[in-house]
Every structure is written in C-alpha cells, then in structure tokens.
C-alpha positions as CSV (number, residue, x, y, z in Angstrom):
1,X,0.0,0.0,0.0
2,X,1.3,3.3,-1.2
3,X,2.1,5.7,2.0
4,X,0.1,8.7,2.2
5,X,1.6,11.7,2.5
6,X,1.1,13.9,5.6
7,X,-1.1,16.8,5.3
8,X,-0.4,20.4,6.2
9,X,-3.2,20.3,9.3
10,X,-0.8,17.4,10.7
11,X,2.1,19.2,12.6
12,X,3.0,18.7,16.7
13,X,5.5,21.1,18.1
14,X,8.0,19.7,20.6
15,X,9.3,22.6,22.7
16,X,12.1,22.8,24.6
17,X,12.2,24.5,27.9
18,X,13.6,23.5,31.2
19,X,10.4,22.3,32.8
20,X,10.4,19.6,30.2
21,X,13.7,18.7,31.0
22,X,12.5,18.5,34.6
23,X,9.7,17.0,34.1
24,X,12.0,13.8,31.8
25,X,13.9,14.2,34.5
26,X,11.8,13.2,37.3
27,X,10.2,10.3,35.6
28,X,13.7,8.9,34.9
29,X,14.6,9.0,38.6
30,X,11.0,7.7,39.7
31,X,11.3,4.8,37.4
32,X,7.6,5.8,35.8
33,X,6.6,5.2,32.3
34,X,4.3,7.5,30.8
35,X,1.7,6.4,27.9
36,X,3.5,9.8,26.4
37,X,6.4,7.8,25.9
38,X,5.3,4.2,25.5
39,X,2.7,5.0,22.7
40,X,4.7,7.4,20.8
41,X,2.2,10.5,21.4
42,X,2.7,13.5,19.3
43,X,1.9,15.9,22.3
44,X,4.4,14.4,24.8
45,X,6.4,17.6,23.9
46,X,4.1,20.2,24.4
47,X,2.8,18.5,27.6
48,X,6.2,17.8,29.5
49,X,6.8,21.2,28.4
50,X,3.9,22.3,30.8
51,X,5.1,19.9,33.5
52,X,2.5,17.3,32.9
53,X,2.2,13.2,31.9
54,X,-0.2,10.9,31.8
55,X,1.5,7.5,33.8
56,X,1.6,4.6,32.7
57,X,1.0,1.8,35.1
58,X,1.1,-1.9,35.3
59,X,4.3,-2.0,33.8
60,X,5.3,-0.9,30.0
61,X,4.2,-4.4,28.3
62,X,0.7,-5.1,26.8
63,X,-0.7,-8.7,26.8
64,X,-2.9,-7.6,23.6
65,X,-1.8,-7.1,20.1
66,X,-3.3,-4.4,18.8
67,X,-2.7,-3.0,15.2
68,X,-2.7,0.7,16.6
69,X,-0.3,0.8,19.4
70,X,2.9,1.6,20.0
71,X,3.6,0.0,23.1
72,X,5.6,-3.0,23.6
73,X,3.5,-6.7,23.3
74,X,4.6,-9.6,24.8
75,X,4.9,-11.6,28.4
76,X,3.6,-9.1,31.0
77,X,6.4,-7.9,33.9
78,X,5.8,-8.6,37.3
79,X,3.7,-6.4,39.1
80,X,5.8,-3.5,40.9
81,X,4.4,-3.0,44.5
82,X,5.7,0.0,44.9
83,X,4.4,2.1,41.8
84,X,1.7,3.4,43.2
85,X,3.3,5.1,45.7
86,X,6.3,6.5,43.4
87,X,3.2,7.7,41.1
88,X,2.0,9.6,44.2
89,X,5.0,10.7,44.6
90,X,5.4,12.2,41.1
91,X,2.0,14.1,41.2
92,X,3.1,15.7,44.7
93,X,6.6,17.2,43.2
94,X,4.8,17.9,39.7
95,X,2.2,19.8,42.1
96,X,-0.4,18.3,39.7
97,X,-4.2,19.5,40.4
98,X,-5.8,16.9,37.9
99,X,-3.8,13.7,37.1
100,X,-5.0,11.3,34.4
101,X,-3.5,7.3,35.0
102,X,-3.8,4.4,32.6
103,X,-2.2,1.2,32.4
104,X,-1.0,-1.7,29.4
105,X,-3.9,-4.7,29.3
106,X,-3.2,-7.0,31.9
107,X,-5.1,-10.3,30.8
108,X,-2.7,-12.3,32.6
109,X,-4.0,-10.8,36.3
110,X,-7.5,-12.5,37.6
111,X,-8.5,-9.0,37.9
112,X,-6.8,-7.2,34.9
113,X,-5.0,-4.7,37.3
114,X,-7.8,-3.5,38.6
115,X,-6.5,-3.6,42.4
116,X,-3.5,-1.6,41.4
117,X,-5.6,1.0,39.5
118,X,-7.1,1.9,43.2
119,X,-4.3,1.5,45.4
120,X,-2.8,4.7,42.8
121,X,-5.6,6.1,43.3
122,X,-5.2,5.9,47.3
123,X,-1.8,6.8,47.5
124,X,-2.8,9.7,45.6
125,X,-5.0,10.8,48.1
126,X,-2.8,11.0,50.6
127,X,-0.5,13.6,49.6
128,X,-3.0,15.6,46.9
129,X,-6.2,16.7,46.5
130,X,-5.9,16.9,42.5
131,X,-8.9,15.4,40.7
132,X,-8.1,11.8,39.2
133,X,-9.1,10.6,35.7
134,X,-8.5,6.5,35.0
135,X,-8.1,5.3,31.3
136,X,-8.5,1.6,31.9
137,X,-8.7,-1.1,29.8
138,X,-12.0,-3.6,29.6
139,X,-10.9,-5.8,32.3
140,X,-12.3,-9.1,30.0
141,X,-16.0,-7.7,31.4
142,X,-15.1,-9.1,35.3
143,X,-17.6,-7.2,37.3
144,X,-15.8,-8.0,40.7
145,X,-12.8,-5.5,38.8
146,X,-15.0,-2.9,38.1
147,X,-16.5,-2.3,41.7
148,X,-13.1,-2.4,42.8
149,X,-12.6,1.0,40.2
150,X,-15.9,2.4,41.4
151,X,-14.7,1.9,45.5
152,X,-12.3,3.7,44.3
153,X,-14.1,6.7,43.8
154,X,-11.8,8.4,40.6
155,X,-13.3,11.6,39.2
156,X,-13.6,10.5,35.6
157,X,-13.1,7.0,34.6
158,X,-12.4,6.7,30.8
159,X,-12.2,3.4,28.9
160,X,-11.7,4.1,25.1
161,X,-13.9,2.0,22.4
162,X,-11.2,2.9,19.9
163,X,-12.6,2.3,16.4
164,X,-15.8,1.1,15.0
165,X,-17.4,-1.9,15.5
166,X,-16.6,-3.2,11.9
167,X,-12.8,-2.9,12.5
168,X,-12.3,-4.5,15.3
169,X,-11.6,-7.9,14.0
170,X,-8.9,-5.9,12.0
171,X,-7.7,-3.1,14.5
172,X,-8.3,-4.5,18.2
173,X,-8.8,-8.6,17.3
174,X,-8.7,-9.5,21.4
175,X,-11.3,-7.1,22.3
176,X,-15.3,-6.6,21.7
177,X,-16.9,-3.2,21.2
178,X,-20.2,-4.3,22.9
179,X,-18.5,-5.4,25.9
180,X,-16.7,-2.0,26.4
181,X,-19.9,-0.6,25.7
182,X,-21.1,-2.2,28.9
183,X,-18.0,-1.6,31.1
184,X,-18.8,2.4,30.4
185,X,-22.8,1.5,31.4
186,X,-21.8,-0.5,34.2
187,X,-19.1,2.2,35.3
188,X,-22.0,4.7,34.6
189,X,-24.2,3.1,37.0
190,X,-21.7,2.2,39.7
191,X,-20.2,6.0,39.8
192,X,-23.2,8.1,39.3
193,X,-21.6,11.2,40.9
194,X,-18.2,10.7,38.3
195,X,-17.6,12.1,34.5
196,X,-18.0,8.5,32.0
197,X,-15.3,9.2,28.9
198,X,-14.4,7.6,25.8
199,X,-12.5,8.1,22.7
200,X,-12.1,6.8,19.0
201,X,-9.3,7.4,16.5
202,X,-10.7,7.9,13.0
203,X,-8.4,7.7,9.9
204,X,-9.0,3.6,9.5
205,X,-11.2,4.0,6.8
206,X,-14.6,4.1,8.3
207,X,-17.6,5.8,7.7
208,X,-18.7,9.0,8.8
209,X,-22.5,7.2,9.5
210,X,-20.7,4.7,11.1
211,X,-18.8,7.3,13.8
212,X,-22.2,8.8,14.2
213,X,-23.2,5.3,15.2
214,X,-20.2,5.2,17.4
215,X,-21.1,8.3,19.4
216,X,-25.0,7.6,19.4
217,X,-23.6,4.3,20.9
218,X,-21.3,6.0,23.6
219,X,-24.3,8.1,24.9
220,X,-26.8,5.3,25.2
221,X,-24.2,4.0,27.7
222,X,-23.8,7.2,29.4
223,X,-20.8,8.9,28.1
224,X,-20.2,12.3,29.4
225,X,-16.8,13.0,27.4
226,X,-15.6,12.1,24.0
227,X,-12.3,12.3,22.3
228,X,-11.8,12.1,18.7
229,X,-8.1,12.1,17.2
230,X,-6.6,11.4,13.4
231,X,-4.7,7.7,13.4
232,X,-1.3,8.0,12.9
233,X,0.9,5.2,12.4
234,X,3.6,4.3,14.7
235,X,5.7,2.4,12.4
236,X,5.6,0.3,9.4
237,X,4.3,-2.7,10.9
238,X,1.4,-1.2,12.4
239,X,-2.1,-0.8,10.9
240,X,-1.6,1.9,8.0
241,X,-3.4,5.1,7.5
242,X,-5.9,4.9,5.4
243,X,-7.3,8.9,5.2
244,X,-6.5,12.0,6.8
245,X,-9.6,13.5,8.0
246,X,-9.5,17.1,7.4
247,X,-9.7,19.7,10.4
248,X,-13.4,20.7,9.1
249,X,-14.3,16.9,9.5
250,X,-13.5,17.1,12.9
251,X,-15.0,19.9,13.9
252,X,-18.4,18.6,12.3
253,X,-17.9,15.5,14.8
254,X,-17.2,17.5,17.7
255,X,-21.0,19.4,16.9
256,X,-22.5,16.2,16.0
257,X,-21.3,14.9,19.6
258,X,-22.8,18.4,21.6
259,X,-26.1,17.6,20.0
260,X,-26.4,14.1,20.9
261,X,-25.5,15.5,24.6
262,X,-21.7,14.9,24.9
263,X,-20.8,17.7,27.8
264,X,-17.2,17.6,27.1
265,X,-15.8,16.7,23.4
266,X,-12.4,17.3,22.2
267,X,-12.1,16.6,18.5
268,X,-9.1,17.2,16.3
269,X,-6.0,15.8,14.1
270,X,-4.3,15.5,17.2
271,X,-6.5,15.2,20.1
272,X,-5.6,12.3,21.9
273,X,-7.7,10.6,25.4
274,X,-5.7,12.4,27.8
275,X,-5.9,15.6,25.6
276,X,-6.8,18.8,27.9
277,X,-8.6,16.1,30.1
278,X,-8.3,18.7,32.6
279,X,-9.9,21.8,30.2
280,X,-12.7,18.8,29.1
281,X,-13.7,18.5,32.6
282,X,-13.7,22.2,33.6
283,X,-15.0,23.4,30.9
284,X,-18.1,20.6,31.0
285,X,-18.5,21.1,35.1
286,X,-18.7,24.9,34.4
287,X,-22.1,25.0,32.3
C-alpha cells in the first residue's frame, strides 16, 4: 500500500524548555513510564513542556496485540508493588491538580489490574487533592474489577472504544466493542456522581455514518466526554493510515457529539484521550 503523505493540518511542536527537561527528569529517577512515551504521542512535547504526563502503570508491556499501538507486546512484567506510591509521589513534586492514570492490558491478572488501579488512586489521596481521571482497559468484562474501580471513587473514569465496530476484528482482534460498551454502562451506574469518557481514532477507513453510530452508541451508555483524534501510524508494521480526515471533519464531529449530549468533546487531528482532560472536565463542570 502506497504511504500517504502527511497533510499540512498534521504538525505537533516539541518545545524545549527546562520544565520539560524536569519533568523527563523526574520520571527517569522515579522509574515511571508514561503512555507519552510508551505509545509514541505526538503531544508528549508540548505536555512535559507544561510539567504534565499521563502515567503509565502496570508495567510498559501489553498482553494484547493491537494493530494501533505503539507499546511494547509480549509476556507481562511482574507487578511492581511500589508504583503506586512513586506515582503519588510524582504528582506531589509535579504539584499536579488533575492527574490522568492508565495502564497496558493486563489479561494475565485475575482481575486485569484493577487492584493496582485503586491503590494509585489511594496513595494519591494521601498527599494531593488533585482530581483523578483512569483510562482503563476492559478488564475481559469481570464485574468484581470494576466495583473495585468504582470503591475507588476516581473523578472521571475513561475506557476508550477505539474504532468502530466493523474494524475490530482488524484493529483490536482481542477485544469486543459491545462489551466495552457495557464496562462504560456498568461504570456509569456504579459512579453516578463521576464524568463516564471515551475516545475513538478515525483515519482507519470508516464511515462518517458509522462514527455517528459510534457516538450515538457512547451516549446510550452514558458517556459524558468524548475524544476524537486522526490515526497515525507508529511504524511500518502497524495498521496503515488509510485517510487524513480534514480539520473541518472534525469539527463537524465534535457538533454532532454536543447535540447528541456529549458535555465535554475534544475533536481534532491531534487530540488524543488524555488531551486537555483537565480543560474537558472544567469546561463541562462549568455549564
């Protein structure tokens, strides 16, 4: 397949400043991985640059194979006892006020990781205040993981549906868009007071009826938040990019997801989930 060409619309800055250095810095001497890093984001720049991250936990090696993602597949790491606490650590130096925590698949744990997820969450809460967003995976559907999330008590919990349901066989093979449709229901019904969030990459070759579909979808469950970002690539071996939605495709989703009742949407070339999670939330508790 021929390569296409990046468009003029498709162009992240990576500053460089001393509070990115710092913020490398820490990470390094924490021993924290950072889905920045680990999925080859095209904001990780911009973000260190304003002293923030979105961790990585559970270790930096994904028991799914997914044709999107950059970060490393294979036989899972043992867990690390301490990371939650070095992660709590890292949003009290960072002086963090909203901190947004996801993890690789763990299918190999009975309970997907589920128990690590809160005990961040915990230590967190003992040396900050800052609001908490979790971008989890599905958890294979175990419903004993998810009330552990929901004791928990995070102020938005985000599990991302990805792509449509027609390219999943292709794009995420190990994982079922109906049952992450029913981990954000569930999580909707079990955290009634919290923000439900989700987010799709489009650029796969899908159909603009069918991200419609997607986002009617997402509200039925009870989405609150939606993110909507342009594919790209990590390498040669990954899924290719098929189109380069234009800027005024985008902002066409983004109003088709306020009328359907989204409260927070965020939808551009490169909007990614933890993309101004903080501004999305704001923003949405401000109306």
């Amino acid at each position: 397949m021929t390569k296409i060409p990046f468009p003029d619309w498709i162009r992240a800055k990576y500053p460089q400043n001393e509070k990115l250095n710092q913020t490398v810095a820490l990470l390094d001497e924490l021993r924290l991985h950072t889905v920045c890093q680990s999925a080859r984001c095209p904001n990780q720049g911009g973000c260190f640059a304003d002293g923030t991250a979105t961790f990585l936990i559970l270790g930096n090696i994904c028991t799914r194979s997914c044709r999107f993602c950059a970060v490393n597949k294979g036989k899972a790491e043992p867990l690390d006892e301490d990371e939650p606490h070095r992660v709590a650590e890292a949003v009290k130096r960072m002086k963090l006020d909203y901190v947004v925590i996801t993890s690789v698949t763990r299918d190999d744990l009975a309970d997907g990781g589920a128990a690590a997820f809160a005990e961040t969450i915990r230590q967190i809460r003992t040396v900050s205040s800052c609001m908490i967003e979790i971008l989890t995976p599905d958890f294979m559907g175990n419903c004993k993981a998810l009330q552990i999330i929901a004791d928990a008590q995070p102020t938005v919990f985000n599990h991302n549906v990805e792509t449509i349901p027609r390219l999943y066989p292709v794009i995420r093979p190990q994982a079922d868009y109906q049952r992450s449709l029913w981990v954000l229901l569930t999580m909707r019904n079990l955290l009634p007071q919290a923000k439900i969030k989700s987010g799709l990459m489009v650029g796969f070759g899908e159909r603009k009826e069918e991200v419609v579909g997607v986002l009617e979808d997402l509200r039925k469950a009870g989405c609150d938040f939606i993110t909507i970002g342009q594919y790209l690539a990590p390498s040669s071996v990954h899924h290719p990019v098929i189109e380069f939605i234009h800027p005024e495709q985008f902002t066409e989703y983004e109003q088709i997801a306020l009328s359907l009742g989204f409260t927070g949407v965020a939808s551009g070339p490169l909007v990614r989930s933890s993309y101004h999670a903080k501004k999305i939330y704001e923003s949405a508790c401000s109306e």
